[in-house]
C-alpha positions as CSV (number, residue, x, y, z in Angstrom):
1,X,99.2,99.9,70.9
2,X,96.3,97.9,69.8
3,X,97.5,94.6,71.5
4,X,94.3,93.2,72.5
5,X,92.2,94.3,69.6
6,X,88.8,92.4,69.7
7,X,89.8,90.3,72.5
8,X,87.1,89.6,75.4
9,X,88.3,91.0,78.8
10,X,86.2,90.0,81.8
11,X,87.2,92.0,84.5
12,X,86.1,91.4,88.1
13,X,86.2,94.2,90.5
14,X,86.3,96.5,87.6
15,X,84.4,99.2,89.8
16,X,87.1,100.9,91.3
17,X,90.8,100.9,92.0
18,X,92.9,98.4,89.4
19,X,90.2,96.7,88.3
20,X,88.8,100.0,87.1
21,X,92.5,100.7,85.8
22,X,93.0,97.9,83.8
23,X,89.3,98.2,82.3
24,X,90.6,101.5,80.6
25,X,93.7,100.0,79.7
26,X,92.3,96.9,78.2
27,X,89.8,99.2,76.4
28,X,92.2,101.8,74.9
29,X,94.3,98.6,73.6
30,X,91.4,97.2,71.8
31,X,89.6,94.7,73.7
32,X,86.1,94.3,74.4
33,X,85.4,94.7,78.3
34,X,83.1,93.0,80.5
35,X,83.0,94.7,83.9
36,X,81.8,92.9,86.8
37,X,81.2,94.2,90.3
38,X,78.9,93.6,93.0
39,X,78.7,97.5,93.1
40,X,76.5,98.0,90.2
41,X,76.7,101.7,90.3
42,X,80.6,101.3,89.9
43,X,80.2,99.0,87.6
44,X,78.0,100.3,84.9
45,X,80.1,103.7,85.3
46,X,83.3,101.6,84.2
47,X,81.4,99.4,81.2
48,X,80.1,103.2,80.2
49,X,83.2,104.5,80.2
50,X,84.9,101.5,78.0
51,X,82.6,101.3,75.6
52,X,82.0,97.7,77.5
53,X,79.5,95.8,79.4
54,X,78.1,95.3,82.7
55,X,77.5,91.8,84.8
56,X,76.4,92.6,88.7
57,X,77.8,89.5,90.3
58,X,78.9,89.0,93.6
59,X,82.1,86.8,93.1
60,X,81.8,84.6,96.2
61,X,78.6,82.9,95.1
62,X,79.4,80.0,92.7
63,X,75.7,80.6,91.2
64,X,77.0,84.2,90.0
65,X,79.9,83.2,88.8
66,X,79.3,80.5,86.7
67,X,76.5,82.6,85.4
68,X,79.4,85.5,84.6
69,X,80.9,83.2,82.7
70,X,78.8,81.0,80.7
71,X,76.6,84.6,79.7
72,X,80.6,85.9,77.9
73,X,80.9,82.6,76.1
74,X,77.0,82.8,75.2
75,X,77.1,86.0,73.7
76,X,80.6,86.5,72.3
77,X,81.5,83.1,71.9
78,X,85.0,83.1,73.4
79,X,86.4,84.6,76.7
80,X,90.0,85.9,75.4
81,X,91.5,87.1,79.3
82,X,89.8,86.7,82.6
83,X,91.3,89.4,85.2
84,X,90.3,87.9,88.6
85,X,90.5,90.8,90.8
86,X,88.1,91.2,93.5
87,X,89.4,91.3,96.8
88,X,88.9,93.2,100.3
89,X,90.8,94.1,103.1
90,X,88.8,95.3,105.6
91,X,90.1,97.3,109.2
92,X,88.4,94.2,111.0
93,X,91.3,91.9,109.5
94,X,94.4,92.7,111.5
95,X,96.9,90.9,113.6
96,X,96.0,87.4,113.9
97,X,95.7,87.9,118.2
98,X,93.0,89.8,117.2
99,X,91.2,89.1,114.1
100,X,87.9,87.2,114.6
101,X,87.2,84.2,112.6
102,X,84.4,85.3,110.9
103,X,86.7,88.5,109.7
104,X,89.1,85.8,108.9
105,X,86.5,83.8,106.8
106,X,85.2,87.2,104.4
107,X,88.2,87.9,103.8
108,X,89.1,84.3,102.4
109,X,85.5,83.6,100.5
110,X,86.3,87.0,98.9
111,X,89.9,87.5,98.4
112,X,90.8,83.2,97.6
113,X,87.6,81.5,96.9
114,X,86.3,84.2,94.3
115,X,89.5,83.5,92.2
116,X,89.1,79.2,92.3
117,X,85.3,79.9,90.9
118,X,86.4,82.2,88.5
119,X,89.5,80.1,87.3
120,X,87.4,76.9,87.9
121,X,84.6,78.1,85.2
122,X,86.6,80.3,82.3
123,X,88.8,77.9,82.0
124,X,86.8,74.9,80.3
125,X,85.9,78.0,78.0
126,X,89.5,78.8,77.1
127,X,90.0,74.7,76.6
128,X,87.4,74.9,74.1
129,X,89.0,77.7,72.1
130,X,92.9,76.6,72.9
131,X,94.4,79.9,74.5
132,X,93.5,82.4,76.9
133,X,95.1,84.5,79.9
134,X,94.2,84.1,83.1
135,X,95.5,87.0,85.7
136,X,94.8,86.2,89.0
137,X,95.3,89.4,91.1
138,X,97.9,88.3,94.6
139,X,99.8,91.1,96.3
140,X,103.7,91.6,97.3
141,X,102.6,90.7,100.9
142,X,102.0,86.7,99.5
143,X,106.1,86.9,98.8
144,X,107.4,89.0,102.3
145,X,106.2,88.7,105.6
146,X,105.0,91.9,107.6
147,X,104.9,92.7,111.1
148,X,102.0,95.2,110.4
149,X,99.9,92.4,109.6
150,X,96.5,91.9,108.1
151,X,96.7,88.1,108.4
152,X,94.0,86.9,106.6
153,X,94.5,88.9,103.4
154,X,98.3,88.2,103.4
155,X,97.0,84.5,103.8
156,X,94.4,84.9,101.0
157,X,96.8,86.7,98.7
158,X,99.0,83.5,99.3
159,X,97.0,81.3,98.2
160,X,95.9,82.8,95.1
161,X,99.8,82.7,94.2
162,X,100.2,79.1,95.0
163,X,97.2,78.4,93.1
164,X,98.0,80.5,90.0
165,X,101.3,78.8,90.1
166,X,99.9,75.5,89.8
167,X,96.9,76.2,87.6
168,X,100.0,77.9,84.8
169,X,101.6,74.6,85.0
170,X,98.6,72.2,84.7
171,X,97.3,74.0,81.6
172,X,100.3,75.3,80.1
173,X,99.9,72.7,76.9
174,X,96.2,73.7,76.7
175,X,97.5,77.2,75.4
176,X,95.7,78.7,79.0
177,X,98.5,81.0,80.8
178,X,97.6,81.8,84.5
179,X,99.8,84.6,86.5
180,X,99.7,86.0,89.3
181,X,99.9,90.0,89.3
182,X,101.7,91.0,93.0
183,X,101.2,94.3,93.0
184,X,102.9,97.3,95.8
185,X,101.3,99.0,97.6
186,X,98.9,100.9,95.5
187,X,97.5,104.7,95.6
188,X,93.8,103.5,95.7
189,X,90.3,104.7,97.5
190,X,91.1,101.3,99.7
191,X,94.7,102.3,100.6
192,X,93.8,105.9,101.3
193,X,91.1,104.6,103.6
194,X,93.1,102.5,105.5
195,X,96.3,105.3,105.6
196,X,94.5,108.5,106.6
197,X,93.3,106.9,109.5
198,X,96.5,105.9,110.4
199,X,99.2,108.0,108.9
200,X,101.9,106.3,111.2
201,X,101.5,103.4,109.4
202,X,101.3,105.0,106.1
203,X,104.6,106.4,106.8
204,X,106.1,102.7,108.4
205,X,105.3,101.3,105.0
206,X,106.0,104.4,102.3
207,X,109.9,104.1,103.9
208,X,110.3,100.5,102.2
209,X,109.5,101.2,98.9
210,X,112.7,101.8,97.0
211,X,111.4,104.0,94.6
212,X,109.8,106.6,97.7
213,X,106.2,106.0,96.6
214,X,103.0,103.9,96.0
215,X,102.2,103.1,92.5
216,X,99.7,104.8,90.5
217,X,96.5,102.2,89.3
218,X,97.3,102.9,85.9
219,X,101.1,101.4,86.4
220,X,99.4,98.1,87.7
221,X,97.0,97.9,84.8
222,X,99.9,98.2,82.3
223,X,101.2,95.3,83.7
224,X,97.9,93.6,83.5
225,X,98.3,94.3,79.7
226,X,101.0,93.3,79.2
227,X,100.1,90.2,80.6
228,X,96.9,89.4,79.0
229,X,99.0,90.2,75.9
230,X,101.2,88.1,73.3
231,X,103.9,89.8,74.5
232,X,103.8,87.5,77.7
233,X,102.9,84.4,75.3
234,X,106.3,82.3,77.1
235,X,104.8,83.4,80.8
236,X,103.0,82.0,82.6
237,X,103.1,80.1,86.5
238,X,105.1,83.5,87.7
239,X,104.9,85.4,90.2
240,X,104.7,89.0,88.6
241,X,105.8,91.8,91.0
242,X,105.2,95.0,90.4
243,X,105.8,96.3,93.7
244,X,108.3,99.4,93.2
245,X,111.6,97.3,94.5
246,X,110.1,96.1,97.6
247,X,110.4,92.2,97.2
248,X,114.4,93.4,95.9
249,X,115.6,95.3,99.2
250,X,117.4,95.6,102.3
251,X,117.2,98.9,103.0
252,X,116.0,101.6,101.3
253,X,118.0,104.6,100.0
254,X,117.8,107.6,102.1
C-alpha cells in the first residue's frame, strides 16, 4: 500500500522502539520521514534506513522544537503527519510512596510537555495547508488503573489523552485530526529492560493480556498508519487502543 505516498512524516523518538517502527512503516507506504531523536546515533541510523532525514532535538526544550518544526515547513513546505512519540519511563518512577519529585517532573517534561510543544507548533503549519494528522503517542495505562504503578508515566500518558482529545475537537473543522495511539504493553529494548530485571512482574502483567503476549513494534506502527492515513479521515479525538484486549477484560482465558 502506498497510502502516504509523498506525505511528510515527522517522527519524534524515531531512534528506537515504535518510533523506529512506524519510521519504516511510514517509509515503505510512501511518505517522506523526518526522524527526530535526542540520540543522534539512533537517529541518523533510522533516517538512513528510510531513505529520510535527521533533526537531533531534544523534545523538552521549546527552542528545539519549534526549530523541528519550522526547519520541515522550510524545506518541504508542508508537514503532512506529526507522530509525537517521545517518552521515558525510567526505574526511578515507581509507586507514588516512593517516587521523588524530581523523577516525577522528567518524566512529565518528557512524556506530557514534549507532546503540548510539538502539537502547539505543527499545528499552525497544518492550519496553513488545511489537513494534517496529529498522533500523539498515550499508553493503555491512561484508560486502567494498575497496582504495579509507575505513577508519573501513567499520569503523563493521561494527560496526553485528555489533551489529544481536546486538541481533535478544537480543530476538527480546520481539517487537523489529533489521536491518541494507547498502545499494550510492547516488546521493546525499554520493556525488556524493565522485565528482565524483574521477571515476576513481567509475568504479573503478561497474564492480563487476552491474547497471551506483548505486541510486536511493527503491530503498533500499523496502527500509526493507519492513522496518519485517509483511511482514518472520520477519526479523530479517540482514544485508539491497541493494547491486545486488555482495556476489554475481566479475566483472561486460561
Amino acid at each position: 500500500m502506498q497510502r502516504l505516498q509523498d506525505r511528510i512524516a515527522v517522527i519524534t523518538g524515531a531512534g528506537s522502539g515504535i518510533g523506529l517502527a512506524s519510521a519504516r512503516r511510514m517509509a515503505a507506504e510512501g511518505a517522506r520521514v523526518v526522524a527526530v531523536d535526542i540520540d543522534k546515533a539512533a537517529g541518523q541510523a533510522a533516517a538512513d534506513e528510510t531513505g529520510g532525514s535527521f533533526i537531533a532535538a531534544d523534545v523538552s526544550s521549546e527552542e528545539d522544537v519549534r526549530r523541528v518544526f519550522d526547519d520541515v515547513a522550510s524545506e518541504f513546505g508542508r508537514i503532512d503527519i506529526a507522530f509525537n512519540n517521545a517518552g521515558i519511563s525510567p526505574p526511578e518512577d515507581d509507586s507514588i510512596l516512593t517516587t521523588g519529585i524530581d523523577a516525577w517532573r522528567r518524566v512529565q517534561e518528557i512524556n506530557l510537555t514534549s507532546v503540548y510543544l510539538c502539537c502547539k507548533y505543527v499545528i499552525p503549519h497544518m492550519q496553513r495547508q488545511g489537513k494534517g494528522s496529529i498522533i500523539n503517542t498515550a499508553s493503555f495505562v491512561a484508560v486502567l488503573g494498575a497496582a504495579t504503578s509507575q505513577i508519573s508515566y501513567t499520569a503523563s500518558k493521561g494527560g496526553v489523552l485528555a489533551m489529544s482529545r481536546e486538541l481533535g475537537v478544537q480543530f476538527a473543522r480546520e481539517g487537523i485530526r489529533v489521536n491518541a495511539l494507547c498502545p499494550g504493553p510492547v516488546n521493546t529494548p525499554l520493556l525488556r529492560e524493565l522485565f528482565a530485571k524483574d521477571p515476576e512482574r513481567a509475568a504479573r502483567r503478561l497474564v492480563h493480556v487476552p491474547v497471551g503476549r506483548f505486541a510486536e513494534p511493527a503491530e503498533i506502527a500499523a496502527a500509526v498508519a493507519f492513522l496518519a492515513s485517509d483511511d482514518a479521515s472520520f477519526i479523530t479525538a479517540s482514544q485508539f487502543l491497541v493494547d491486545g484486549g486488555i482495556a476489554g477484560a475481566y479475566v483472561t482465558p486460561l
